[in-house]
C-alpha positions as a Python dict, from the first residue, in 0.01 Angstrom:
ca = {
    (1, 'X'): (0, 0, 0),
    (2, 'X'): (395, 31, 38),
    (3, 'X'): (648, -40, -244),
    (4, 'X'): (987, -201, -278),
    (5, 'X'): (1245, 70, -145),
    (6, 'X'): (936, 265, 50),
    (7, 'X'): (1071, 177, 404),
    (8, 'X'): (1423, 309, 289),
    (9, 'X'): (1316, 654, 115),
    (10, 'X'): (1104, 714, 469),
    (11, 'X'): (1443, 641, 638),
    (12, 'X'): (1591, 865, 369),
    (13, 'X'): (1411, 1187, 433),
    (14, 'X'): (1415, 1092, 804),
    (15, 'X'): (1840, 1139, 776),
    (16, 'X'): (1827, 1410, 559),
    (17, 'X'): (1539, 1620, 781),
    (18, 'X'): (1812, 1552, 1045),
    (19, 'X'): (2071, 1680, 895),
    (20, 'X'): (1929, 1959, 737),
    (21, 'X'): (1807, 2093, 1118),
    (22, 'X'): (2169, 1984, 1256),
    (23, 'X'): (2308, 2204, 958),
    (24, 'X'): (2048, 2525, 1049),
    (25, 'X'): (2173, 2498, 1387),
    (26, 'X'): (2536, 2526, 1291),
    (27, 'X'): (2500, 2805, 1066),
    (28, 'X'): (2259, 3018, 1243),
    (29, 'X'): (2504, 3009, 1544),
    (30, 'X'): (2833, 3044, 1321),
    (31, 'X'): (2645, 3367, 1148),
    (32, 'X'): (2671, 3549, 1430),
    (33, 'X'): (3031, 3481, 1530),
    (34, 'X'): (3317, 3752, 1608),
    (35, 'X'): (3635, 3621, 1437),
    (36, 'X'): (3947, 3734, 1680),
    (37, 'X'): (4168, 3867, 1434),
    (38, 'X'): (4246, 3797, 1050),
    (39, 'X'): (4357, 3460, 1066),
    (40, 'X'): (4074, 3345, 1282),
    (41, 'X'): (3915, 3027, 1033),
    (42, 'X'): (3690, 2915, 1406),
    (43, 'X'): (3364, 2928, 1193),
    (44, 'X'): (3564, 2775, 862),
    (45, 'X'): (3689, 2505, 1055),
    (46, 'X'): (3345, 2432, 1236),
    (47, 'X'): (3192, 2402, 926),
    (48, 'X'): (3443, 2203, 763),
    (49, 'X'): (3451, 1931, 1056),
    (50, 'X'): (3029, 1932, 1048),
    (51, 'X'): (3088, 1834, 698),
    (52, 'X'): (3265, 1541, 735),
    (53, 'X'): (3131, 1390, 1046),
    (54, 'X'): (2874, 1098, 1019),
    (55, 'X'): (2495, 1247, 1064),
    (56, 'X'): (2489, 1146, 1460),
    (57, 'X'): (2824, 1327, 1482),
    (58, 'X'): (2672, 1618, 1318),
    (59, 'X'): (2351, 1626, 1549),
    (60, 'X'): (2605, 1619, 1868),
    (61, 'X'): (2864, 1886, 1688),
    (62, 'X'): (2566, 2153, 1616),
    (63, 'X'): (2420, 2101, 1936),
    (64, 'X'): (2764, 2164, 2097),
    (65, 'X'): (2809, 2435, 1851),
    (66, 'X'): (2476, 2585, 1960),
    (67, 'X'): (2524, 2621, 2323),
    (68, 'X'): (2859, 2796, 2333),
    (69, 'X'): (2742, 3147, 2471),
    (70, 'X'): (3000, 3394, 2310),
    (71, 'X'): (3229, 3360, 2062),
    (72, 'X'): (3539, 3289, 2257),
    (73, 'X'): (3395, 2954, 2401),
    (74, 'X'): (3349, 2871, 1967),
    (75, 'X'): (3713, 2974, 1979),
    (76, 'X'): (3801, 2711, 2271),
    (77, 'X'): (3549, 2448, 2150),
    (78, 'X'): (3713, 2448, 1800),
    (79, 'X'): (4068, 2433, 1971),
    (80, 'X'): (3911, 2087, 2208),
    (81, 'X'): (3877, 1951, 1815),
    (82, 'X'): (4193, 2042, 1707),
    (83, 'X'): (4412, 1924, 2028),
    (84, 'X'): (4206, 1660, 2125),
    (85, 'X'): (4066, 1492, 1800),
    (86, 'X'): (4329, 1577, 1516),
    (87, 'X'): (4640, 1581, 1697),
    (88, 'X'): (4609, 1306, 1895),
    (89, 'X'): (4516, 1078, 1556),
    (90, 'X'): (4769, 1215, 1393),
    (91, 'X'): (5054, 1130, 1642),
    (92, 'X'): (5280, 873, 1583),
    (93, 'X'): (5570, 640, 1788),
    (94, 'X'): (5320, 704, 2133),
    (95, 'X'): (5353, 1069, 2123),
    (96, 'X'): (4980, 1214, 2188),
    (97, 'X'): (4871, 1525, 2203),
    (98, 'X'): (4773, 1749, 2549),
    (99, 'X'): (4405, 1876, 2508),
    (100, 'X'): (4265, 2218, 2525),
    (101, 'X'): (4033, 2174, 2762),
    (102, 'X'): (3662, 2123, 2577),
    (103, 'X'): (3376, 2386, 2710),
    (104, 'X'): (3175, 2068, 2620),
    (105, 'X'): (2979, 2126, 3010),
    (106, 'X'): (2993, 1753, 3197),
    (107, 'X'): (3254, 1650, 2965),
    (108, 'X'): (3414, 1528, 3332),
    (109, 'X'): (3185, 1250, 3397),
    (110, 'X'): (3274, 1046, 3066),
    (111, 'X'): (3643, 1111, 3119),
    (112, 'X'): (3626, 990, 3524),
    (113, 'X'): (3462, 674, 3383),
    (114, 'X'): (3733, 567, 3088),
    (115, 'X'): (3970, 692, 3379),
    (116, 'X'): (3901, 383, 3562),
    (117, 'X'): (3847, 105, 3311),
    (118, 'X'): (4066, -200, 3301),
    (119, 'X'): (4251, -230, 2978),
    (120, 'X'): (4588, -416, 2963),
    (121, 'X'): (4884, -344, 2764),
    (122, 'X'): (4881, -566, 2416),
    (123, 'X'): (5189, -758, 2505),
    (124, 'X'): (5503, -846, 2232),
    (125, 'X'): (5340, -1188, 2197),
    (126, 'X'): (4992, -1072, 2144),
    (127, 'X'): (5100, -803, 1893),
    (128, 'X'): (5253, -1115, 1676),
    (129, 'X'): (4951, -1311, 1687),
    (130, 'X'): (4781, -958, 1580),
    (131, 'X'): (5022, -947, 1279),
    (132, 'X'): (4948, -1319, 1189),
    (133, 'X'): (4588, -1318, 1189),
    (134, 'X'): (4585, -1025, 982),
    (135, 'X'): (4837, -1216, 747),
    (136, 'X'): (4624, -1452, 730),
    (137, 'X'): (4269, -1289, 672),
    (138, 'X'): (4402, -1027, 413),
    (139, 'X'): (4620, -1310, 186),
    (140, 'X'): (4970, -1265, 273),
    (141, 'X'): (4915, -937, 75),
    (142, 'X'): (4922, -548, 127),
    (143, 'X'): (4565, -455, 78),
    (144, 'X'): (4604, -140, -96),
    (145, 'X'): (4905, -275, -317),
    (146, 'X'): (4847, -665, -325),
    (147, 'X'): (5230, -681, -302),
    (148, 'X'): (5339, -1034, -124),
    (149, 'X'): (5490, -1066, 208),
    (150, 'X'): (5831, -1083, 199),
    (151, 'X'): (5867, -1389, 481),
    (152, 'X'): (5555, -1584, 289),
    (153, 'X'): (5721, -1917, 178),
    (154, 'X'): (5453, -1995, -67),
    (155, 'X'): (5395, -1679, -244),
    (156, 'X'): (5411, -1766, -589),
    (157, 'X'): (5724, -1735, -802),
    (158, 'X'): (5846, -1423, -959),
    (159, 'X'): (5577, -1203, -745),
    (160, 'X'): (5636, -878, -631),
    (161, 'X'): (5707, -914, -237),
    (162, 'X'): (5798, -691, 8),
    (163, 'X'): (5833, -668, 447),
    (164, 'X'): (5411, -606, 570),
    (165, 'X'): (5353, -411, 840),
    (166, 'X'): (5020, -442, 1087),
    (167, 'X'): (4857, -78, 1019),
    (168, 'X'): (4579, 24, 1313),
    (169, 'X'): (4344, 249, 1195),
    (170, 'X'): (4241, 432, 1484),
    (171, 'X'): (4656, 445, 1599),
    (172, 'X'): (4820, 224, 1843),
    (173, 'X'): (4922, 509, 2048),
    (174, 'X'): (4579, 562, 2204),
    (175, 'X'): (4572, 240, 2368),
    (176, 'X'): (4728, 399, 2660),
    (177, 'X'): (4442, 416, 2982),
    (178, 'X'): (4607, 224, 3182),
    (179, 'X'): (4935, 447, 3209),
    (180, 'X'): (5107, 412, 3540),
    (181, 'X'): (5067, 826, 3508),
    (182, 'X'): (4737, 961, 3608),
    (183, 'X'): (4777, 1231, 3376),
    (184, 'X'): (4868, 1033, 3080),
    (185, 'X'): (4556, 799, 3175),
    (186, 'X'): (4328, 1139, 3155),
    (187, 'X'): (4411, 1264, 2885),
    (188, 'X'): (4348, 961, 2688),
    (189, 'X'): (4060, 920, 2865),
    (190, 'X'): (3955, 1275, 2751),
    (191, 'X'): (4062, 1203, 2333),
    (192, 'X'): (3823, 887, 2365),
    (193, 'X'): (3530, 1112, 2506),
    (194, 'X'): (3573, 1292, 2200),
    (195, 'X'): (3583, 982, 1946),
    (196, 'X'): (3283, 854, 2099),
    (197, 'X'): (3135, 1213, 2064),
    (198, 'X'): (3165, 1298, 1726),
    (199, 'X'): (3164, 901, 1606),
    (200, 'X'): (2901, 795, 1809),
    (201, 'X'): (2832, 483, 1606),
    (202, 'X'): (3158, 352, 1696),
    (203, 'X'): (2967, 234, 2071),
    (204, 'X'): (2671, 218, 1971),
    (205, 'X'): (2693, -31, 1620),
    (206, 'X'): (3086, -156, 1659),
    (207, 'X'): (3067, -166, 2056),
    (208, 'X'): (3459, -106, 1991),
    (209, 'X'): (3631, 81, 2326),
    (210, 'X'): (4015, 187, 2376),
    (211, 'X'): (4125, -183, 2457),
    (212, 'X'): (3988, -301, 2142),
    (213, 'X'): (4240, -69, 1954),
    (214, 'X'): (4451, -444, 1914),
    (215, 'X'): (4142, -618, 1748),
    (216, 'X'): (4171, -728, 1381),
    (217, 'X'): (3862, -508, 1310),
    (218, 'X'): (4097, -181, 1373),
    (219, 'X'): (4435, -396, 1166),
    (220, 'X'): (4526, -445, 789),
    (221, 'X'): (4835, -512, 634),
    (222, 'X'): (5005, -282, 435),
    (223, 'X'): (5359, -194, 278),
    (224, 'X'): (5572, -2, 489),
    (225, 'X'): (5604, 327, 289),
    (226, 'X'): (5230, 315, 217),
    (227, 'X'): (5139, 273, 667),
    (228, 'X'): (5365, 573, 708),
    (229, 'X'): (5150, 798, 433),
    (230, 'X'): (4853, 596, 558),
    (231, 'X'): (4951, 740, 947),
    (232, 'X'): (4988, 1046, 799),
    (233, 'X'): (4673, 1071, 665),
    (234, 'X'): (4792, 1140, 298),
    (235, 'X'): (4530, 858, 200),
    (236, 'X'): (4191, 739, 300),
    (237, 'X'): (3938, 485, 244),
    (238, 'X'): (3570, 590, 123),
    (239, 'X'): (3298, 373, 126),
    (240, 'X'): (3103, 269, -166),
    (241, 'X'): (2772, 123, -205),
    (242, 'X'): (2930, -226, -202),
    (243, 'X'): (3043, -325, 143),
    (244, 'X'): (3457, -371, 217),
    (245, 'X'): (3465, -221, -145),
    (246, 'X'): (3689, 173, -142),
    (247, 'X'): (3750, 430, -330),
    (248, 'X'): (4111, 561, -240),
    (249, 'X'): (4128, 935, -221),
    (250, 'X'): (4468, 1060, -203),
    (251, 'X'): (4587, 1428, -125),
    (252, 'X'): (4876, 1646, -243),
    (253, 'X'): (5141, 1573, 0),
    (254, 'X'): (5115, 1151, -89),
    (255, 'X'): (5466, 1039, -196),
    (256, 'X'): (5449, 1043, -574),
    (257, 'X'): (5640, 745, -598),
    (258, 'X'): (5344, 546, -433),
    (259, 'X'): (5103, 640, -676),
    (260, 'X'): (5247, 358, -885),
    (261, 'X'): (5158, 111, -632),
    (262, 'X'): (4789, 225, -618),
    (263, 'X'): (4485, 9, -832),
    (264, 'X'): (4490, 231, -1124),
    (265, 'X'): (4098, 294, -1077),
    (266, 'X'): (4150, 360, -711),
    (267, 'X'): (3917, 74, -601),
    (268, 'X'): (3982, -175, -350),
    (269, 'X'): (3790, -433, -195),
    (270, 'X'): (3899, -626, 137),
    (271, 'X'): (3858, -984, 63),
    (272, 'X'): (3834, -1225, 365),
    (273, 'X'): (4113, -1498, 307),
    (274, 'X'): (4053, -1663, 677),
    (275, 'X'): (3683, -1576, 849),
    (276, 'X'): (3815, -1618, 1170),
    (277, 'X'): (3896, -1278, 1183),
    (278, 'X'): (3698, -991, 1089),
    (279, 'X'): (3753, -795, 826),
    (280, 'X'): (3860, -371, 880),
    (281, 'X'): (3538, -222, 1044),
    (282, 'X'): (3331, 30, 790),
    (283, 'X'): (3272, 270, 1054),
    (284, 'X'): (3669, 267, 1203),
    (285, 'X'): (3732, 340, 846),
    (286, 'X'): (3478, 603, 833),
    (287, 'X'): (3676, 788, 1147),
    (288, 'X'): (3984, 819, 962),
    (289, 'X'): (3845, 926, 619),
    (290, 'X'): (3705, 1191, 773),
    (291, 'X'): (3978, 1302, 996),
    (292, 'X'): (4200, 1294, 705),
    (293, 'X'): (3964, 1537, 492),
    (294, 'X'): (3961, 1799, 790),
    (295, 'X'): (4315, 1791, 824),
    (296, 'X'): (4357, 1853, 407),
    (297, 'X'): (4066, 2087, 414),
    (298, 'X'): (4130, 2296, 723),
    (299, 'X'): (4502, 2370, 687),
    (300, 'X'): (4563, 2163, 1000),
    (301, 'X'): (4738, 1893, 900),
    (302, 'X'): (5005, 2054, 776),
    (303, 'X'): (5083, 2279, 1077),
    (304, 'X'): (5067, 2010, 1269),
    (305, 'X'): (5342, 1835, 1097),
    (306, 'X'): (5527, 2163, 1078),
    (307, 'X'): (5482, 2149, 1495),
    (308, 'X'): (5593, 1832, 1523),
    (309, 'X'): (5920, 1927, 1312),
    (310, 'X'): (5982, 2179, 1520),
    (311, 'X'): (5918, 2002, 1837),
    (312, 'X'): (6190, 1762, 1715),
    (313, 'X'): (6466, 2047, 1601),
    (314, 'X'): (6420, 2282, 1888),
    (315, 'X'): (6721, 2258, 2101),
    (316, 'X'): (6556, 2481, 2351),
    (317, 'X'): (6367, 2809, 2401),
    (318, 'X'): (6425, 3101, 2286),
    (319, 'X'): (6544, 3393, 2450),
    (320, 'X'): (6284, 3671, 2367),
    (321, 'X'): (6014, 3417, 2468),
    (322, 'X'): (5843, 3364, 2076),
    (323, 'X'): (5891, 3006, 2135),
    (324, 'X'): (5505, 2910, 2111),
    (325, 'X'): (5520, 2650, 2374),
    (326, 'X'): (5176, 2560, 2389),
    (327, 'X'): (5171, 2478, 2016),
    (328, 'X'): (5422, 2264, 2086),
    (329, 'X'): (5306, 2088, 2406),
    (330, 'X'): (5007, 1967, 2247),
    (331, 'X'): (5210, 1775, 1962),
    (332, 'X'): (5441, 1608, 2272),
    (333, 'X'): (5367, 1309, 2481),
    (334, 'X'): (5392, 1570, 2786),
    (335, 'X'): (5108, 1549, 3076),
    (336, 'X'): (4809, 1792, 3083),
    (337, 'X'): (5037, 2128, 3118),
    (338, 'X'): (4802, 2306, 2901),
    (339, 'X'): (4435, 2174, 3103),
    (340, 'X'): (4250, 2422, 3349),
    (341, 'X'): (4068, 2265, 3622),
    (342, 'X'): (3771, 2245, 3355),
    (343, 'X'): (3919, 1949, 3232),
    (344, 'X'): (4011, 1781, 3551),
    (345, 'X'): (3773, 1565, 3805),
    (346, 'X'): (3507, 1711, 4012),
    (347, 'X'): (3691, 1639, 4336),
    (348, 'X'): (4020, 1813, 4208),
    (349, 'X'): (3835, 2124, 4069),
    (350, 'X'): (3707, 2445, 4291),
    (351, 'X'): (3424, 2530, 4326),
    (352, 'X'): (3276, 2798, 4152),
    (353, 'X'): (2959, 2901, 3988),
    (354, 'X'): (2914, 2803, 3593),
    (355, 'X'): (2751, 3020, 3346),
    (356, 'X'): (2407, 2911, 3243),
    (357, 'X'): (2385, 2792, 2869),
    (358, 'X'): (2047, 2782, 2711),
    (359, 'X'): (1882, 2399, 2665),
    (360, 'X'): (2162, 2279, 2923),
    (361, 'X'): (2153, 2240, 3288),
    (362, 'X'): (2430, 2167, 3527),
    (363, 'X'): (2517, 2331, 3898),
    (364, 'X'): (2819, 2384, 4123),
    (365, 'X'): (3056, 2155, 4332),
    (366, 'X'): (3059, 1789, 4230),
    (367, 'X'): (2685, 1781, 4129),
    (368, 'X'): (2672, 1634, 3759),
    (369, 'X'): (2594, 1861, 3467),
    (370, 'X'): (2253, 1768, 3239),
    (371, 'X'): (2190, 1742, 2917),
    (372, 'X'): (2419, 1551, 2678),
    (373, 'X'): (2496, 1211, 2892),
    (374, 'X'): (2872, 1212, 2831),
    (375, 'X'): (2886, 875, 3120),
    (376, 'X'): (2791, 653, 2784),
    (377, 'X'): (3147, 606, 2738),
    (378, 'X'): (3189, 341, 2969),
    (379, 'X'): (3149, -42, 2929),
    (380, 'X'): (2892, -169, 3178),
    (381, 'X'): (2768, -555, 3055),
    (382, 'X'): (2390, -491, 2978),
    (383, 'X'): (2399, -103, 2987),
    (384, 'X'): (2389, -76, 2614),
    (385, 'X'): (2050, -34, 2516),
    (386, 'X'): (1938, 231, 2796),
    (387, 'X'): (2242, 451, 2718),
    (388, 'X'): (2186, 440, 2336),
    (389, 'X'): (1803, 525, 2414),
    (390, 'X'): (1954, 803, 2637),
    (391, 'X'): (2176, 942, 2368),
    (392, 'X'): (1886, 959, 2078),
    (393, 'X'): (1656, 1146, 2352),
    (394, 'X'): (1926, 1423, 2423),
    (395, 'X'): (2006, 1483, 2072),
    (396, 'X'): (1640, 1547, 2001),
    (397, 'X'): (1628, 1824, 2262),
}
């Protein structure tokens, strides 16, 4: 005989049996690492990022995790995270962010296939309609303030108004694959292997790729001080157990002035005012909730806008060579200077002979790597199902 809420406290356990072997996995490999110095944090920062991701994140981060040999490939596979997850989502005005390469092996397939995908440029006149659908679905009004647009004719008298602003979630600036530079295209390509890596629900639930970056689900209005904090990931949105209802969390380096402007009980809920248009995605919203509690937690968001600063005062290098140039690089909008031929296509790569990783098989030359099928990434009409039954059988291995 089954019971009301039986079927979801099976599904419960089920999750939480998951997570607690994806966890096991992650610590029992992060016991044994070999920090490099004193201000290694590799382990504190793998832990931190396992934390936050959603539980098929987690499964693909402690697999990864657990097949890194030695503890310098930890080293690089927490640096892949870094440049090639946090920087790149935290760029702003186009800049994004050249990628360590991941030791992630077969990563290359994935990236070839976003590589050659077919997404135009959002053109001036599409980015208006963009910015008056979302007018018109969130109210004329900032979601997170409820202040009126400014340019609204019939916003009632004596409101509080101010100029909107279109805020993407997941930011503009990745909407870039079909740069005239191959490079440029690449490296995008490589940031959206990692999205769909550690967020795999985005494909699989959302079915949202790079070209949907200009869709309404991944748009809200906002005030134009509170985007820029929002950008800056000085506040997120965290789901409750009502749907398009949030708790705001805010961190330390928010703009006191704003706080003024948030709900006093730091709840919001997204209310539909035209259902044309769909409403922010829960699971877009997930991404940058949880990038924005790595970036607090780890320390990294704040050297990465202390990189950026720099990048932007440096009037060249300096003489004794301290100038960390790599550091740098990977906050600029500069091609892949810092990527080894591990993060390049088969074709342009040598050929050499790849360490053997335990519960992973791959080979030389341009044969494809095993394991974790990281060709899921691209959109094939009618390929959905297989690949998402592909995906739950390697992270069961």
């Amino acid at each position: 005989m089954s019971y009301p809420g039986s079927l979801s406290l099976a599904a419960s356990s089920d999750a939480f049996q998951t997570f607690a072997q994806a966890k096991y996995t992650l610590d029992r490999k992060l016991a044994d690492y070999q920090p490099s110095g004193h201000e290694d944090d590799t382990a504190e920062f793998l832990r931190i990022f396992f934390k936050y991701l959603p539980l098929d994140g987690q499964v693909n981060l402690a697999e990864d995790v657990d097949r890194c040999p030695d503890s310098e490939i930890l080293r690089q596979l927490a640096k892949s995270l870094d440049d090639g997850l946090l920087r790149p989502m935290l760029a702003h005005g186009g800049i994004t962010p050249a990628i360590t390469p991941s030791p992630r092996f077969g990563i290359d397939d994935s990236i070839d296939n976003l590589v050659s995908e077919d997404a135009s440029s959002i053109t001036r006149a599409a980015q208006s309609r963009l910015r008056k659908n979302c007018l018109a679905r969130d109210g004329q009004r900032c979601v997170v303030s409820n202040i009126w647009n400014k340019s609204y004719k019939e916003r009632p008298t004596g409101s509080i108004d101010a100029p909107l602003e279109a805020v993407h979630i997941i930011p503009f600036a990745l909407d870039k694959l079909q740069e005239d530079n191959d490079d440029e295209r690449f490296r995008h390509a490589a940031i959206w292997v990692n999205i769909y890596r550690y967020f795999p629900s985005l494909r699989s639930q959302t079915n949202f790729f790079s070209e949907d970056i200009n869709k309404e689900m991944n748009v809200m209005m906002m005030w134009s001080p509170l985007h820029q904090e929002f950008g800056e990931f000085y506040f997120v949105f965290e789901a409750t157990e009502t749907l398009h209802r949030y708790r705001i969390k805010t961190f330390p380096r928010l703009s006191s002035v704003l706080l003024r402007h948030l709900p006093p009980d730091r709840l919001v809920t997204f209310t539909n005012h035209d259902e044309r248009y769909s409403l922010p995605d829960p699971i877009i919203l997930q991404i940058h909730s949880a990038i924005g509690n790595i970036l607090h937690l780890t320390g990294r968001g704040e050297k990465i806008e202390l990189l950026k600063r720099d990048l932007r005062d440096a009037d060249g290098l300096a003489s004794n060579g301290s100038t960390p140039i790599g550091d740098l690089l990977s906050v600029s909008s500069l091609s892949l200077l810092l990527c080894s031929a591990n993060n390049q296509p088969d074709s342009k790569k040598p050929k050499k002979k790849q360490p053997h990783v335990p519960g992973m098989m791959f080979s030389t030359g341009n044969k494809r790597s095993r394991g974790f099928s990281l060709s899921l990434i691209s959109r094939k009409p009618g390929s959905m199902a297989s690949k998402d039954k592909e995906l739950t059988r390697s992270t069961k291995r």
